[in-house]
Structure formats: structure tokens, C-alpha cells
C-alpha positions as CSV (number, residue, x, y, z in Angstrom):
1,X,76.9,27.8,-52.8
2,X,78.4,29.2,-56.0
3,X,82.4,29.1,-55.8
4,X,83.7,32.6,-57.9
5,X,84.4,30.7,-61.2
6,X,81.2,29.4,-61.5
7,X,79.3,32.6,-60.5
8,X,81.0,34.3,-63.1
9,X,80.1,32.2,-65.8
10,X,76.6,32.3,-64.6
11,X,76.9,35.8,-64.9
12,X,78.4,36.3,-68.2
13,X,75.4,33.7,-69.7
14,X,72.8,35.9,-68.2
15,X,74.6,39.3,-69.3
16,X,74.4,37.3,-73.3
17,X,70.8,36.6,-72.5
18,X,70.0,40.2,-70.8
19,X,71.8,41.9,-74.1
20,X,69.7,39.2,-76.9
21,X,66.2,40.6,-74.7
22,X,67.7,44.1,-74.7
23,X,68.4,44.0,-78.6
24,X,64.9,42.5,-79.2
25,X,63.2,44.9,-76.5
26,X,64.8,47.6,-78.9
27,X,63.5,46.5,-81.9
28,X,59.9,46.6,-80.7
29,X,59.8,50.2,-80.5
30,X,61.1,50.8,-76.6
31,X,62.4,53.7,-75.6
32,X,66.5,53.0,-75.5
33,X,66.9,55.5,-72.8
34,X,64.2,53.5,-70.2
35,X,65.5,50.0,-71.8
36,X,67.8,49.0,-69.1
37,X,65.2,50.5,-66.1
38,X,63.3,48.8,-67.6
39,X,64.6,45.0,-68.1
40,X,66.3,46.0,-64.5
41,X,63.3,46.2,-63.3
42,X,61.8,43.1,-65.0
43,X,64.6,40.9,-64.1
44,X,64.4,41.2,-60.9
45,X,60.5,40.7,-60.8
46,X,61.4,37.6,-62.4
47,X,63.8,36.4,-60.3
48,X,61.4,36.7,-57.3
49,X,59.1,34.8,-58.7
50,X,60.7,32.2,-61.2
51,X,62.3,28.3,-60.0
52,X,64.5,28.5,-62.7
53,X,66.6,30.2,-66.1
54,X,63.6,28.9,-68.6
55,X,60.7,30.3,-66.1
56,X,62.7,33.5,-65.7
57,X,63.6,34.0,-69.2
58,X,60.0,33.5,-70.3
59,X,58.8,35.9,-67.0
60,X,61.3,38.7,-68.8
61,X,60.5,38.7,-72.1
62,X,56.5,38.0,-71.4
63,X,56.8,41.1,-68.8
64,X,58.7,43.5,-71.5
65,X,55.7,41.9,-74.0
66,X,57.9,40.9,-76.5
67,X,56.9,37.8,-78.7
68,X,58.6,34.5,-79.0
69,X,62.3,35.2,-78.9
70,X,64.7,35.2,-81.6
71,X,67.4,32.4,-82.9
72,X,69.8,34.5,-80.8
73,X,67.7,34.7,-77.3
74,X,66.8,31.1,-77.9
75,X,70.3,30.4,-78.1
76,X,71.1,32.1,-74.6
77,X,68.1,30.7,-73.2
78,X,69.2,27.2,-74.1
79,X,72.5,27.7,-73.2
80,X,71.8,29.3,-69.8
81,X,69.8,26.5,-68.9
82,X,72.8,23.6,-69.4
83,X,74.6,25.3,-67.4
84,X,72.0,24.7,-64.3
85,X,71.7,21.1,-64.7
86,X,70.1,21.1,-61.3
87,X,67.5,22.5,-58.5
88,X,70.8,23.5,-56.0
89,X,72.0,25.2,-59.1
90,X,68.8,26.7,-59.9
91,X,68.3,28.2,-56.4
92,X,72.2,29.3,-56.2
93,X,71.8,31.0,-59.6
94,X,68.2,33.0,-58.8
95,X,69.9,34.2,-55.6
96,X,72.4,35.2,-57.2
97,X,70.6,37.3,-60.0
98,X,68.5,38.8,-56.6
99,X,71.7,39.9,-54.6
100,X,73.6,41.3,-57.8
101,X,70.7,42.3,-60.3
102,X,72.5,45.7,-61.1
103,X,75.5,44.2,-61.1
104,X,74.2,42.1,-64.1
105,X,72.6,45.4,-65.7
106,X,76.1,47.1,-65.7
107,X,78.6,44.2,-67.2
108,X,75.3,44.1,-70.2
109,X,75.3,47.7,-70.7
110,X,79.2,47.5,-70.3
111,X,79.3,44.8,-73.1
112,X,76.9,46.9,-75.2
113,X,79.2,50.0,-74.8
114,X,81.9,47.4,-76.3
115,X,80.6,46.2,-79.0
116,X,78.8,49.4,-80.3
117,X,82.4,51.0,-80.0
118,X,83.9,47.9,-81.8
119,X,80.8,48.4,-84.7
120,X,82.0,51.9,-84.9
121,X,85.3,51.4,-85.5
122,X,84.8,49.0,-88.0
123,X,82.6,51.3,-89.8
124,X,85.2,54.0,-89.8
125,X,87.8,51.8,-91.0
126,X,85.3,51.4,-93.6
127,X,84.4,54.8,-94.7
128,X,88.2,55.5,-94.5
129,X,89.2,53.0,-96.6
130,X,86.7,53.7,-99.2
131,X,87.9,57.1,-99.3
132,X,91.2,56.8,-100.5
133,X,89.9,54.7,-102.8
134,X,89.6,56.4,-106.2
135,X,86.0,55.8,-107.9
136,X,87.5,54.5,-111.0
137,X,88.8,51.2,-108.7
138,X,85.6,50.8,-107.7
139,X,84.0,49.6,-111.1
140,X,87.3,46.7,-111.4
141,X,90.0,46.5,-113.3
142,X,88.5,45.6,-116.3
143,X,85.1,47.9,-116.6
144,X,85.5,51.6,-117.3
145,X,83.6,54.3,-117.1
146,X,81.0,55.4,-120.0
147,X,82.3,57.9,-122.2
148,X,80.3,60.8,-121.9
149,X,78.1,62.2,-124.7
150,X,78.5,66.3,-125.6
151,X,75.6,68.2,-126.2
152,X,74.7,69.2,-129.6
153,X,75.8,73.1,-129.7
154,X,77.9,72.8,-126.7
């Protein structure tokens, strides 16, 4: 059995693997308002009928037809699986994932809220920050603008 310290870390590796699948899910054309029904869904498909993180992982992304995963989701995969050296683990972690599946979905979708807001506020900083700036500072201190021509007869 899973003491609460390890259970969470098991959770926050599968919520970094959930969010890579979510973000590659996305990027294959799904529908971002079915997206987490649908991994919900799939993950706990896979958890039923999976022996371990690499089976599962491969069970998700093969049943949300995505292709071979990204540096990212490799990344989790990999890094979920160390962390269930072994088969007690393995079993401990798929029950787990089968008595808290939505659990799992809302810290991802919670952590996707986060970082979205933390993107946003980064690019309003940004757009801020460029418009105090004058357009002359853009070009650099030592590049100025073109003189403009007249028009003949203006």
C-alpha cells in the first residue's frame, strides 16, 4: 500500500504525463471542450486493462490515436515509470489511478488553468511593456529612422 507522500508523487507524475497527452491530443485537431472527457475516459480504460505506467501510457495515447509521443510525453513516460521500480508498485499505482481517476483529471486541468494564467500574464507584461516603449527605442540607440522623402508639388 501507498503511504500519502508517495501517492502524491505518483499523482503529480501522472498529472505531467496526462497534461504532455492532453497538449499533443490538442494539437491533433480534438475538440478542447471533449479533451478532458475524453482522456478521462481513456485513462481509465487503460487502467483496467494495463500491468503497468509504460502499457498504460501506450493504451492512452494509442486509444486517443495519437502517434508516437513527443520529447515531452516521452519524458513523462520515462519518468513515471522509475518511479515504479516494481510489480507491488505497479499494482499500488493502477489502483490508484482506478479509485481517483477524476481526481487525476482535475489537479491536470487545475495545472493547465495555472500555467495558461501564468502564459497570460507574461504576455500582458509584454504588450505592456512594449507600449510605453516609444518606437524610436525600438530600432537601438544608434539606428534612426529614414528621413522621409516629400512629394514633388506637395
Amino acid at each position: 500500500m501507498l503511504d500519502e507522500k508517495r501517492s502524491d508523487e505518483l499523482r503529480q507524475a501522472t498529472v505531467r504525463l496526462v497534461l504532455d497527452v492532453r497538449r499533443e491530443y490538442l494539437m491533433c485537431g480534438a475538440s478542447p471542450l471533449k479533451a478532458w472527457d475524453q482522456i478521462g475516459d481513456r485513462m481509465r480504460a487503460a487502467t483496467r486493462q494495463s500491468t503497468g505506467p509504460e502499457e498504460w501510457a501506450t493504451r492512452l495515447c494509442r486509444s486517443l490515436q495519437l502517434g508516437q509521443p513527443s520529447s515531452s510525453t516521452s519524458h513523462s513516460m520515462a519518468a513515471l515509470s522509475v518511479l515504479l521500480p516494481d510489480r507491488r508498485a505497479r499494482g499500488d499505482w493502477l489502483d490508484l489511478i482506478e479509485r481517483e481517476h477524476a481526481y487525476v483529471i482535475a489537479l491536470a486541468r487545475l495545472e493547465a488553468e495555472r500555467r495558461r494564467d501564468v502564459r497570460e500574464a507574461e504576455q500582458a507584461e509584454t504588450a505592456a511593456a512594449l507600449a510605453e516603449t516609444p518606437d524610436a527605442s525600438l530600432l537601438g540607440p544608434d539606428v534612426t529612422a529614414p528621413p522621409t522623402r516629400r512629394r514633388k508639388g506637395a
